[in-house]
C-alpha positions in Angstrom: -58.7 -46.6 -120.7 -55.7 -46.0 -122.5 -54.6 -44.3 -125.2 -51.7 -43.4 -127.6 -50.4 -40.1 -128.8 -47.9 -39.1 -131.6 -44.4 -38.0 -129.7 -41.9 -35.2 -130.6 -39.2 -38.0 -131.1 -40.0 -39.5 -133.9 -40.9 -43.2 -134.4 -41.9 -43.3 -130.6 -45.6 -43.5 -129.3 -46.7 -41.9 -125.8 -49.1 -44.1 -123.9 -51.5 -42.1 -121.0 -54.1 -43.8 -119.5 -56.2 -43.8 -115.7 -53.9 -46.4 -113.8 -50.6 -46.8 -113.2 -48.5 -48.9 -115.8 -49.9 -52.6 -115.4 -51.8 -51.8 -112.1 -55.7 -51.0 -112.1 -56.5 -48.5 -109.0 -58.2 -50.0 -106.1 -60.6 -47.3 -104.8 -64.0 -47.5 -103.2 -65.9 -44.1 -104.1 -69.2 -45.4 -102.6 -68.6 -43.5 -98.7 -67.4 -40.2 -100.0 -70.2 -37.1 -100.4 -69.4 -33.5 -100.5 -70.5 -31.7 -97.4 -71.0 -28.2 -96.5 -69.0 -26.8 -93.6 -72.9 -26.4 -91.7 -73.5 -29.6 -92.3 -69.7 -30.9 -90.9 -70.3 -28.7 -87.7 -73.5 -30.6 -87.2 -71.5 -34.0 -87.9 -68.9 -32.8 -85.2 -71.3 -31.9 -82.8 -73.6 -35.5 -83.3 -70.0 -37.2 -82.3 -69.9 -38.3 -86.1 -66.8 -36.7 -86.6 -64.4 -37.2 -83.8 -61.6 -34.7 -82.7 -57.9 -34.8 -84.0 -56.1 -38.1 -83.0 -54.3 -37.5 -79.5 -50.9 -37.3 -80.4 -51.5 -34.6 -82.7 -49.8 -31.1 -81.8 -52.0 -28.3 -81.8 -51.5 -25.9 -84.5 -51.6 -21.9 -83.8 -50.9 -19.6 -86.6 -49.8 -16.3 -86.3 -52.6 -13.5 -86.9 -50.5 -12.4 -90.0 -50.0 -15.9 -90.8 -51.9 -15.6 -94.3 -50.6 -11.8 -94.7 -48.2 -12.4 -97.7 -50.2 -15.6 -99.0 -49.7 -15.8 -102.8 -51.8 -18.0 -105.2 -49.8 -20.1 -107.3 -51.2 -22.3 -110.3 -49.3 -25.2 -111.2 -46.6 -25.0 -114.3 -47.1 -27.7 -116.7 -44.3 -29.8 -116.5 -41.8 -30.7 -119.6 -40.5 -34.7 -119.7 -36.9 -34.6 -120.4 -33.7 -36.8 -120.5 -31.5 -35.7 -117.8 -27.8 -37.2 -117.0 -27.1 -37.6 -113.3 -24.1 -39.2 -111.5 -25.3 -42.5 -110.3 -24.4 -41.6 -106.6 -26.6 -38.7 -106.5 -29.5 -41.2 -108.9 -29.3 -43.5 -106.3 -29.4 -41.7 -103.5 -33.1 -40.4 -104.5 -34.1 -44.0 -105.5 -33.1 -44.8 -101.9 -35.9 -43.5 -100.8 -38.9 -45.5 -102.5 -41.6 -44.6 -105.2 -41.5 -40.4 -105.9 -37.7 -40.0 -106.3 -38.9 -37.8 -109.4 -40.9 -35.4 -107.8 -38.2 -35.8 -104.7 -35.1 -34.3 -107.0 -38.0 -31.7 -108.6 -38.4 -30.7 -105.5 -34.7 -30.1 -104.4 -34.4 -28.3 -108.1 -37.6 -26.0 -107.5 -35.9 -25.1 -104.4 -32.7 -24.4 -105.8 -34.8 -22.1 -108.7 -36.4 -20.1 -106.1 -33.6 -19.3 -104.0 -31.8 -18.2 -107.5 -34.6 -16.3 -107.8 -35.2 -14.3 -104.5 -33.8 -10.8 -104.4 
């Protein structure tokens, strides 16, 4: 469902709604439970839940590994009009759906290497 909101910039409408402009979502909900981690261990060990696919590299983690772990909540972002050089615009585009949050990332980056004493 849909629905409209007044904008800063005026004489324009924002429209937010569940699916993606002109697409509905295709999801089937109906397998999916919530499972406590006893009960998984019992699922792994009844051969319900099978081990990591074979080509997968084992992971070890340092002991200190979450030593300096920070929690971070998520900043609300701002929508903005941004000029870019159409080289750099289409580089990004280059690479499929998510060039948005591809150049956020690269800025965030930038922004925290600013940042680091």
């Amino acid at each position: 469902m849909a629905r409209c909101t007044v904008s800063p910039t005026r004489g324009v409408a924002t429209v937010s709604g569940s699916y993606q402009h002109g697409k509905e979502a295709r999801r089937n909900m109906g397998n999916i439970r919530k499972a406590s981690l006893e009960e998984l261990r019992t699922m792994k060990e009844e051969g319900q839940i099978g081990p990591p696919r074979p080509d997968a590299a084992p992971v070890e983690l340092p002991a200190d590994f979450w030593d300096n772990a920070e929690v971070k909540f998520p900043v609300s972002k701002q929508p903005v009009n941004l000029r870019i050089d159409a080289d750099i615009l289409e580089f990004f585009k280059e690479g499929g759906r998510g060039y948005q949050t591809r150049i956020h990332s690269v800025l965030r980056s930038y922004v925290d290497a600013q940042r680091r004493p």
